[in-house]
C-alpha positions in Angstrom: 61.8 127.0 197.8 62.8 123.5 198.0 64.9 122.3 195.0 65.9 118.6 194.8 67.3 116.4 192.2 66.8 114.1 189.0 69.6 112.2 187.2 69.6 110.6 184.5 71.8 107.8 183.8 72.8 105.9 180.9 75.3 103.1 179.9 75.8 103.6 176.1 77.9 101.7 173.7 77.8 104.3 171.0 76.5 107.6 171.1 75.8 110.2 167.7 73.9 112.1 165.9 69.7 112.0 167.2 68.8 108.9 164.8 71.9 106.7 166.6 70.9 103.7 168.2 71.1 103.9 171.9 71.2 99.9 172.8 71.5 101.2 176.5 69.2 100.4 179.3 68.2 103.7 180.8 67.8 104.9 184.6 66.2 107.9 185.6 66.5 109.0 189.4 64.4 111.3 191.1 65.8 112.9 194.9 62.9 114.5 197.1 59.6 113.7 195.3 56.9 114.5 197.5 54.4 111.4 198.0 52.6 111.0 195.2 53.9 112.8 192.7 55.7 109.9 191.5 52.7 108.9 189.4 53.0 111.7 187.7 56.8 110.5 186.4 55.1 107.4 185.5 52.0 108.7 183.8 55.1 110.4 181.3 56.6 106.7 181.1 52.8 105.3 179.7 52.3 108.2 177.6 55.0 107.4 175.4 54.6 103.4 175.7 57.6 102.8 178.0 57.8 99.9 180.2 59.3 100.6 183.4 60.5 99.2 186.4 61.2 100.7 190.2 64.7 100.0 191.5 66.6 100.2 194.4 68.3 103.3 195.6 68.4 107.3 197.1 65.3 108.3 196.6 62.8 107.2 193.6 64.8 105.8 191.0 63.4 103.9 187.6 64.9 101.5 184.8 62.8 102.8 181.6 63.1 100.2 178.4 61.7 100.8 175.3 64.4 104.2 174.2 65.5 102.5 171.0 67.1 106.0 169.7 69.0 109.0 171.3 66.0 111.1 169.7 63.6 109.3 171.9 65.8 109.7 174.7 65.7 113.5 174.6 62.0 113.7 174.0 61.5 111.9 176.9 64.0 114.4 178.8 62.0 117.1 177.1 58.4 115.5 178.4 59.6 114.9 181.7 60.7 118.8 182.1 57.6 120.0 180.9 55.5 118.0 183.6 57.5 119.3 186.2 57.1 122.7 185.2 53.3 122.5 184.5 53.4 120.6 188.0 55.3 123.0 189.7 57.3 119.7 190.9 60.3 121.4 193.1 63.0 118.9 191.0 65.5 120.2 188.5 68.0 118.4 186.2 71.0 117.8 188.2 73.1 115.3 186.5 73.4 113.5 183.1 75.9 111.4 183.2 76.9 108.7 180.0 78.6 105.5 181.3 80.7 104.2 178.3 81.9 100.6 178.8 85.0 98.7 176.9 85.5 95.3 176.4 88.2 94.8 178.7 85.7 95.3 181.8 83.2 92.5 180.5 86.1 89.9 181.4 84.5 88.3 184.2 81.3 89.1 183.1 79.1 86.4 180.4 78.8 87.2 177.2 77.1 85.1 174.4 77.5 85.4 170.3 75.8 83.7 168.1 78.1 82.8 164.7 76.8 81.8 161.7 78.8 80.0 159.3 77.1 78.6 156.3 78.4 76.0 154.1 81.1 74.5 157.1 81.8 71.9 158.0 84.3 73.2 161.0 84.7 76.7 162.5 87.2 77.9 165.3 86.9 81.0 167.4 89.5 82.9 168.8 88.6 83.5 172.4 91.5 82.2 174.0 94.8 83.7 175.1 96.7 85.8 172.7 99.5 83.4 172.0 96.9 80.5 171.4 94.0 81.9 170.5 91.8 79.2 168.4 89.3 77.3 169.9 87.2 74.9 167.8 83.2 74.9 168.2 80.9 73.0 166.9 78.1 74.1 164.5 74.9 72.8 164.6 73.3 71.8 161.4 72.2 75.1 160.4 75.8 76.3 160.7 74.8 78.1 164.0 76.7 78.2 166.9 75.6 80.5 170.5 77.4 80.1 174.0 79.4 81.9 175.6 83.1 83.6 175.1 85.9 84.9 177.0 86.6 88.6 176.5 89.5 88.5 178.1 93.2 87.6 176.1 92.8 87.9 172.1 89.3 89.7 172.2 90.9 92.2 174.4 93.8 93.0 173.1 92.1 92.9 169.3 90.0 95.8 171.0 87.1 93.7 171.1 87.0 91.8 168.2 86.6 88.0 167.9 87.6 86.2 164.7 85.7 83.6 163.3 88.1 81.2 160.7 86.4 78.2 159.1 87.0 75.5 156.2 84.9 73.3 154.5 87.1 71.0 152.4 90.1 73.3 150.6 87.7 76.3 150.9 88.7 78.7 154.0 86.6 81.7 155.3 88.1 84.5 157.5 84.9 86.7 159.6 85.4 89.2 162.5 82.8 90.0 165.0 82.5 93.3 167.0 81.5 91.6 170.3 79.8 95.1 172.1 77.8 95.8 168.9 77.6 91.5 167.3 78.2 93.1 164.0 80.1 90.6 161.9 81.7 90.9 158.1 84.2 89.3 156.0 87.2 89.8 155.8 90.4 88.1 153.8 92.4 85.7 155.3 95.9 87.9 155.3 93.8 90.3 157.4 93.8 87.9 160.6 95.9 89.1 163.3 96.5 85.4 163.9 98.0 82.6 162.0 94.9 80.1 161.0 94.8 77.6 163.3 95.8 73.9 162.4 93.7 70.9 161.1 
């Protein structure tokens, strides 16, 4: 009996219990299909309203959006074994394998935040290098503000974090940003890890 492969591969940023966001794009490869039986993979894919793309590699390989939950996630991996079994598809679950990535190896890569500041009139970020790390940006007139950052220098070595300091008149305004997951809270001013910049 012939018995070939299927992996499934997923970058994650945070992994839990079955109701934890996944936030991941999702890539399920298949070694040794015979032809045809690749629509039946797919018909799994439509069944549970998944769009999905072919992509290059060994084999038939797939990028599947649409997993918004580590629950969904196994119930497709449950769906997909039962149609090979009812198929009598000669493929078996060969590797799963979790890619988590840190911040530090998005430092050449883009990445774009949106801030919102309301009631500002200026705002700095600290994307720069550690021992200067403000840089000012300019809000628009909704107090919005979305480009790109560096990851590299203070949002590294603050383990990914970006602060957001602004001032409207004598009023100040400390915020800190989780740049893999955008989640952004207040926080006091004594709790910056840097000196506020200047005027």
């Amino acid at each position: 009996m012939r018995l070939v492969s299927v992996m499934l591969l997923a970058g994650s940023m945070y992994l839990g219990a079955c109701s934890t966001p996944w936030m991941a794009p999702t890539e399920i490869a298949f070694r040794g299909l015979r032809t045809g039986e690749e629509k039946l993979i797919e018909d799994v894919f439509s069944e549970r309203q998944l769009a999905f793309e072919r992509i290059d590699g060994p084999g038939v390989n797939y990028r599947v959006r649409g997993i918004d939950t580590t629950a969904q996630l196994g119930g497709l991996h449950r769906a997909l074994r039962e149609t090979i079994r009812k198929n009598d598809l000669q493929v078996r679950l060969e590797t799963a394998r979790l890619t988590y990535a840190g911040i530090a190896i998005q430092s050449d890569v883009e990445v774009k935040v949106l801030i919102e500041v309301s009631g500002a009139s200026r705002a700095w970020i600290s994307d720069g290098p550690v021992r200067d790390p403000w840089r000012e940006i300019r809000l628009n007139r909704a107090g919005r503000w979305y480009d790109t950052i560096s990851t590299g220098g203070a949002v590294t070595d603050q383990n990914g974090h970006l602060y957001i300091f602004s001032r409207d008149g004598e009023i100040a305004r400390a915020q800190r940003m989780q740049v893999l997951t955008r989640r952004m809270e207040d926080i006091p001013l004594d709790a910056m890890p840097f000196r506020p910049p200047s005027r």
